[in-house]
C-alpha positions, 0 to 999 in steps of 0.5 A: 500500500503506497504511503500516501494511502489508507483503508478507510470503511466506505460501508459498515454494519454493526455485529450482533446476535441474529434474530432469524437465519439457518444455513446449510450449503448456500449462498447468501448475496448481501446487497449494500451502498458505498459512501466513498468510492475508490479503486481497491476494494477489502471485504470484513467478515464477522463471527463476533457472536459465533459459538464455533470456528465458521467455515467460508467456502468462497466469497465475492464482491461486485457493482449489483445491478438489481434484485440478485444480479450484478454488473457484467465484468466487475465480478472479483473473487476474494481471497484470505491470505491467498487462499480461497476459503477460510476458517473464522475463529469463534468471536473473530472478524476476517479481513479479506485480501485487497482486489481491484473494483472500480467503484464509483461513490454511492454505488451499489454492491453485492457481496456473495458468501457462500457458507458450505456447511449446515448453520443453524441460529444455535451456532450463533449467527452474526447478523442484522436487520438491514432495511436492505433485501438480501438474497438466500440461494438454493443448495450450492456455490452461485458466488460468481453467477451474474444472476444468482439462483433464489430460493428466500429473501431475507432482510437481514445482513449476515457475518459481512460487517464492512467493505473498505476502500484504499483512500488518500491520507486526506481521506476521513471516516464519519462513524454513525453510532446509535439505535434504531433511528441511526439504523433507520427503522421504519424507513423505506425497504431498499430506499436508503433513507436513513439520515446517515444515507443523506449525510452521505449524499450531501458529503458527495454532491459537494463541489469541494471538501475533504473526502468522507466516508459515512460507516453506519453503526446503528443497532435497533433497541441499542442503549448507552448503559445496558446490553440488549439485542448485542452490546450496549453503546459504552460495551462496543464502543472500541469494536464499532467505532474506534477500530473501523478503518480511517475513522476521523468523527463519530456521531453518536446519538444514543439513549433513547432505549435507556429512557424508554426501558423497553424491558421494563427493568427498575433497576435499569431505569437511568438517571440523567447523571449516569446517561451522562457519565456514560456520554463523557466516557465516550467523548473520552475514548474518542479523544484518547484516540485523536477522534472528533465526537459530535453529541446527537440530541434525543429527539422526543417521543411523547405520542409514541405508539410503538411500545405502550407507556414508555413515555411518562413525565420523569423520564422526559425530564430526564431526555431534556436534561441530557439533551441540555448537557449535549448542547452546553456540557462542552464534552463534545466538538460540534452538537447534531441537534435533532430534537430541535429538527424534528420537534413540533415547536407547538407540542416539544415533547412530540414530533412535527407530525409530517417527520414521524413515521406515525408510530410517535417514535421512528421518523418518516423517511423526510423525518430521516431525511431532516436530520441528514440535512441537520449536520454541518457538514463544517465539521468535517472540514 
């Protein structure tokens, strides 16, 4: 790699425990977009959850061009160490070797891995619900086939956690670090409407700047404080942000599931004082480690239907006066102010009702949009 140079993640996944999936000789083809392109290409493969080694039979990577199929002639074959296959080591991540791929920014991909032996969720799966329909095959390796064979869809990623480009040294990585909102949830099924989606089309469409990346690390029903579908925000804060290549900011908006307490545990119900010690500590790590961390407000939520009862008036006071320390505590470069983007000015414990998706909680996809458009793109200057 030339000196000049550096891997920086163009898209990500944040690993957890799978809620669906069993595979047994298939091939799964996992569709996604870049934020940056690049010409040199590396795929991660994750078995963070995994309870065994798991087996990988061949992997490829492409330009998709729609539904399972992908662009003729920009088919590469991946290759771990020079080998073909691979093995993962249980709770490990693989990177595979570099390959040439033209890829323009904001391109679409199509990343096939076949698994050849029988997987069951008992294993267990490393996986996520994308927003993104994936592609499951009949029996067989269909890893090169331009228009590979269906047998399900499914829409949920597998084991795949990040495709990196070689960039310049001028090149930064913007981390997105949240729950459900980040991860875009209630957004439109292939329509990349999450607002780290928009940030990325803004940083693109710019006539001039530094070059960003935009890595997605949302996680529906994520908290600061305590585990729940993966780990919790401060648990994997070194996996999901500081060790993504090229990472240079980090957007963090988390703590929403905290104050809502989905689970319904006293004793993990927070106080404004303890979401905020768990803030400063990420605001701390990322320092330590040279990293800008811009604080995300939590936008309100007072009329939502999505869970019965999780909004009441102590726990408002508590998302107000976090919100308050985001702006003014001073532990954070630069301050995403959501709350005020999606509020309805007439009813601030609500979203205006043209941004909420209808269920009080998840914005629409102009919701999601609004909050893209909220980020000073400054910042990353």
């Amino acid at each position: 790699m030339p000196d000049e140079s550096h891997w920086v993640g163009t898209w990500t996944t944040a690993p957890a425990p799978a809620e669906t999936g069993a595979f047994t000789n298939q091939t799964l083809r996992m569709t996604m977009r870049a934020s940056l392109g690049g010409n040199q290409v590396r795929v991660r493969i994750s078995n963070a959850y995994g309870q065994r080694p798991l087996d990988i039979g061949a992997v490829h990577i492409a330009r998709r061009e729609g539904s399972a199929a992908i662009v003729a002639g920009t088919d590469r074959e991946l290759t771990f160490g020079g080998a073909k296959q691979a093995t993962i080591a249980a709770g490990a991540v693989l990177f595979s070797d570099p390959v040439a791929l033209d890829l323009p920014p904001l391109a679409d991909l199509a990343v096939s891995l076949y698994l050849p032996d029988e997987i069951l969720n008992n294993f267990q799966i490393t996986g996520r619900y994308a927003r993104q329909t994936n592609y499951i095959s009949p029996p067989g390796d269909f890893t090169a086939a331009q228009v590979m064979p269906i047998a399900t869809l499914t829409s949920d990623w597998f084991f795949v956690c990040g495709v990196d480009v070689l960039a310049s040294t001028d090149t930064g990585g913007i981390v997105t670090l949240g729950d459900s909102l980040t991860d875009g949830n209630i957004s439109t099924m292939d329509g990349f409407c999450r607002w780290p989606d928009q940030l990325a089309r803004r940083l693109t469409a710019r006539p001039r700047g530094r070059p960003m990346a935009v890595m997605n690390q949302g996680l529906g029903g994520n908290r600061i404080l305590f585990d729940i579908r993966g780990d919790s925000g401060l648990r994997r804060f070194d996996r999901d942000v500081l060790s993504q290549p090229g990472v240079t900011h980090v957007i963090v908006m988390l703590g929403t599931n905290d104050l809502r307490n989905r689970w319904k545990k006293p004793e993990e119900e927070p106080t404004a004082a303890q979401m905020i010690a768990g803030l400063k500590q990420m605001a701390v790590r990322a320092h330590s480690r040279g990293i800008k961390i811009i604080g995300a407000t939590l936008t309100p939520f007072g009329n939502e239907t999505y869970m019965a009862n999780a909004w009441n008036p102590q726990r408002e006071e508590v998302r107000v006066a976090v919100n308050n320390w985001i702006r003014d505590g001073g532990a954070f470069n630069a301050v995403a102010d959501f709350d005020q983007a999606l509020r309805d000015p007439e009813i601030p414990t609500q979203m205006l009702s043209r941004y909420d998706c209808g269920d009080g909680l998840h914005p629409s996809d102009l919701g999601y949009t609004r909050m893209g458009d909220a980020i000073d793109l400054a910042w990353f200057e």
